[in-house]
N, C-alpha and C positions, 0 to 999 in steps of 0.2 A: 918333424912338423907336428906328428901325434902327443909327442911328448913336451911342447912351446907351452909355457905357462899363460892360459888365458885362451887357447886356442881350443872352438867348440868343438867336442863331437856329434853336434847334434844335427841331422837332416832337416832343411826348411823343404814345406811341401809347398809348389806353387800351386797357385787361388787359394790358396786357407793361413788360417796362422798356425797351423799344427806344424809343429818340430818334433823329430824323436831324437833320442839318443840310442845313437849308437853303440857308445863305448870300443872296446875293442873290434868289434864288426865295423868299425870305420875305416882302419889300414887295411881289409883286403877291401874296400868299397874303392878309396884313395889309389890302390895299385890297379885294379879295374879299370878307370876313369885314366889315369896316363898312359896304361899298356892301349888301351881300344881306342881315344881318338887318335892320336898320331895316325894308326894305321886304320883309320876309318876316312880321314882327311889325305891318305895313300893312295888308297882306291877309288878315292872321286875325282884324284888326276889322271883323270884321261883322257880328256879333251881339251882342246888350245882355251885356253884363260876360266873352266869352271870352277877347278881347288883353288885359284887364289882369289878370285872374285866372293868365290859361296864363304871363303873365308876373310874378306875383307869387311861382307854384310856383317858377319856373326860377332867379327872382333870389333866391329862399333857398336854393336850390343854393349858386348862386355866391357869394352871401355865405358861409358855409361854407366853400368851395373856397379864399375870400380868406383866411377867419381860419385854416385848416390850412398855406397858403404864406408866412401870414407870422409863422406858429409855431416858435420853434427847438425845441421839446418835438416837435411831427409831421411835421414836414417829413422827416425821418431817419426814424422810423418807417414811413411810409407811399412812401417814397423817391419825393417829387414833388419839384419847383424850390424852393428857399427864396428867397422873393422879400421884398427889406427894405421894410419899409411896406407888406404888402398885407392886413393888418389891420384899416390903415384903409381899405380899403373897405367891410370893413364895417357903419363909419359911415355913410358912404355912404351900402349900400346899407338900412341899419336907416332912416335917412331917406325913401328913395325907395320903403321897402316900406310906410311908414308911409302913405306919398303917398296909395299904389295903394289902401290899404285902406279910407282915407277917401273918395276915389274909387268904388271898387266899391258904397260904398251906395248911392249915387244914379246907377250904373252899372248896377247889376242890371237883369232885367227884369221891368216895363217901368220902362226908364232914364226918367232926366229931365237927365239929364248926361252928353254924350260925349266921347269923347277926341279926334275929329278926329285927322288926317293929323298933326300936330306930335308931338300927345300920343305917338302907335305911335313913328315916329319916332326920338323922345327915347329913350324904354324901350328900341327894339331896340338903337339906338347904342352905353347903357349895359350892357349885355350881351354887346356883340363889344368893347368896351372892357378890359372886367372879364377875357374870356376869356383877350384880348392879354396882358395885363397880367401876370394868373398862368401864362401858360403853359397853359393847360388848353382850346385853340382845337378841337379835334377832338371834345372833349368836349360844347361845343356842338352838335354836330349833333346827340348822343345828349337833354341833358336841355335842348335847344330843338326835339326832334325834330316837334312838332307845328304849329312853323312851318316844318320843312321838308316835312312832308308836303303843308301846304297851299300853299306854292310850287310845289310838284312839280305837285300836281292843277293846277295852272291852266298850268304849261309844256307838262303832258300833253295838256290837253283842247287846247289849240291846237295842238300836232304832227298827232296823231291830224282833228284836223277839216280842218287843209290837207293833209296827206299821204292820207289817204281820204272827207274828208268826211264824214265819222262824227262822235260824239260818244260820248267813253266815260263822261261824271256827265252830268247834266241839264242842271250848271249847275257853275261854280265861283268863286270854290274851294269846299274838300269840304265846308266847313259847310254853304253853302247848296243843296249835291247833299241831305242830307239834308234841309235843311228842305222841300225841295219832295216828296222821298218820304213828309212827311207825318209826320215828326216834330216833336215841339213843342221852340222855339228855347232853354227854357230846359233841357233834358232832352237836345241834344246841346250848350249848352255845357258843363255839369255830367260829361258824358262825356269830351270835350275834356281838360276839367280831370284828371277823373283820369286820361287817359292821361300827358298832361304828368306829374303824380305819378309814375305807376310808372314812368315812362322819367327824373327826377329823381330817383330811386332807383337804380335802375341805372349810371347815372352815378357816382353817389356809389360805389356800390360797386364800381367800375372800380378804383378807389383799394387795395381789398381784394384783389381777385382777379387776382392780379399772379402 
């Protein structure tokens, strides 16, 4: 992909028009960005229907982000990368959200159908893929922000307990901090869910607020 004739190295920063290049700090950036969400979107399954739901928000993000870079109508408009063919990911990902929806029924809770290690997996991959692809890697962090806060909790709660022997949640990652304070499982994923929302809003209007 690094080496695809036409293909940028360059970081788009959201809210600004600043890009840099990379150059060669782009492939370990690229390998970062697939090894961590897969298994960022791993660790937010843990509760009946929050990884495929936080990832159903996120990938109608991105399906959006695809059809606007591979728009000659907004790409100019909204002065992002015009990337040729990223359209069709939104096939794609109109597919794979199809997946997730049929899924989600018998994912709720209480599930009768789980995603397993593969399932997270598959979906984060698709998503630091989709990122690559259109240029919009930094953006991730913003409307995937809910799998990095639960990565965070669980690199936190293990700093924190060999550096002091302390514990700062009960338990991680943060979903299950809450479920042990006593909140009911389907009531923080539901919460989850909407924060994913207004942070895939936010996102979106990175594009805007330039």
């Amino acid at each position: 992909l690094y080496y695809q004739p036409g293909f940028s190295k360059y970081l788009n920063i959201p809210f600004t028009t600043l890009s840099l290049n990379l150059g060669w700090l782009y492939i370990p950036l690229i390998i970062s960005i697939i090894v961590a969400t897969p298994n960022s979107v791993n660790l937010t399954d843990g509760l009946d229907g929050l990884a495929a739901g936080c990832v159903l928000i996120a990938g109608l993000g991105y399906a959006l982000l695809s059809y606007l870079a591979g728009s000659g109508l907004f790409f100019r408009y909204l002065n992002i990368n015009y990337v040729s063919g990223a359209g069709e990911l939104m096939v794609f990902w109109g597919a794979l959200l199809g997946a997730i929806v049929g899924f989600l029924w018998y994912n709720t809770y209480p599930a009768r159908v789980f995603m397993g290690e593969t399932g997270a997996q598959v979906l984060g991959g698709a998503l630091a893929i989709t990122a690559i692809l259109i240029k919009q890697e930094i953006l991730l962090i913003l409307i995937g922000g809910i799998f990095v806060i639960e990565t965070l909790s669980v690199f936190l709660q293990v700093f924190f307990f060999q550096t002091s022997g302390k514990r700062i949640l009960r338990i991680s990652p943060l979903h299950h901090h809450y479920e042990l304070k006593g909140m009911e499982e389907p009531k923080v994923v539901v919460r989850f869910w909407i924060i994913t929302a207004l942070l895939a809003l936010l996102g979106l209007s990175s594009l805007l607020w330039k």
